[in-house]
C-alpha positions, 0 to 999 in steps of 0.5 A: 486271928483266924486261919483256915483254907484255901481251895483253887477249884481251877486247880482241883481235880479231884484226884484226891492226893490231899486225902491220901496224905491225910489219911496217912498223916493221921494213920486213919483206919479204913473208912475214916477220912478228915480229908475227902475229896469229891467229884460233881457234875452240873446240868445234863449231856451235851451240856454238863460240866464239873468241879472238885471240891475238898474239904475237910475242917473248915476251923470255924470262926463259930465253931458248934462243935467246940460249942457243943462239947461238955469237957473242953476236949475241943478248944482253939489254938492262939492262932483260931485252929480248932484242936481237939485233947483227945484224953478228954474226950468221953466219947459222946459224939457231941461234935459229931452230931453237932457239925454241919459239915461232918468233920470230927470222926468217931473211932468206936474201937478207942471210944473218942472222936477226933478231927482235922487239926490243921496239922498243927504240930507240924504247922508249929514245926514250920512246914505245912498241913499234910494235905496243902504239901500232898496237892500235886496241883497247889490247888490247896493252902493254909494260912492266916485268913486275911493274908490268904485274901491278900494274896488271892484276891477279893473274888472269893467265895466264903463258903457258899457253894451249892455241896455246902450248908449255909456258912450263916451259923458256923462262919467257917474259914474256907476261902474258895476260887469257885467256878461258875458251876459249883453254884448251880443246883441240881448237883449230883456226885460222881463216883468212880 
């Protein structure tokens, strides 16, 4: 079984509720996000366009920095989350280093990472990641993979847009309804 993410680009505007509620969730210090929502622009005036895109961990079917970890502080959950027991990390930024999509955090005050969990407890508790209820726009859900599928069609990039490494060697469990211009290169970030 795999779960993992779905992103409505259509949908995201960028306003970055998702984060905020992350953030909040996750009582995060200032800098620190597991959640980040970005905002890109595509080719040059008259004809630019633009697309959101948020992302946090993508709970990777190959996940390198369950790999990568010495004491099995990161491990998956029976439904594919990958989870992280933060009393046994030593706090040597395996995980940190190791993913290409730099998601676990390292809190240099408590001298342990930590990592999006899906929102697991709550998930388990019957609701939904702090960040999939946060979304003003329902550009966001979680869920099992296949089922995700179903229910949004086959004409879902698997985490192939230009502002992401290749998917080849993790395989993460991001579905996305892109539009056209995420694939374009020549990308840049824009910032308020």
């Amino acid at each position: 079984m795999s779960v993992g993410f779905y992103l409505d680009q259509n949908r995201c505007t960028g306003c970055r509720a998702c984060q905020v509620a992350c953030k909040d969730k996750n009582r995060l210090e200032v800098g620190l996000l597991y959640r980040e929502a970005h905002t890109y622009s595509v080719g040059e005036f008259p004809k630019s366009k633009a697309y959101s895109y948020s992302f946090g961990c993508n709970h990777c079917e190959e996940a390198i920095c369950l790999k990568n970890c010495p004491t099995g502080a990161i491990y998956k959950a029976p439904d594919g989350t990958v989870v992280q027991d933060q009393s046994k990390c030593i706090g040597c930024r395996m995980c940190v280093m190791s993913c290409p999509y730099g998601q676990p955090k390292y809190f240099p005050d408590e001298g342990v990472s930590g990592k999006c969990d899906g929102c697991y407890g709550l998930r388990e508790a019957g609701g939904e990641p702090a960040c999939v209820a946060g979304c003003p726009n329902r550009a966001l859900k979680f869920g099992e993979m296949d089922e995700l599928r179903a229910e949004f069609g086959s004409d879902l990039n698997e985490g192939g847009i230009a502002v992401l490494p290749s998917p080849d060697e993790t395989h993460p469990n991001i579905l996305i309804k892109a539009k056209d211009c995420a694939f374009d290169e020549g990308y840049r970030e824009l910032t308020w």
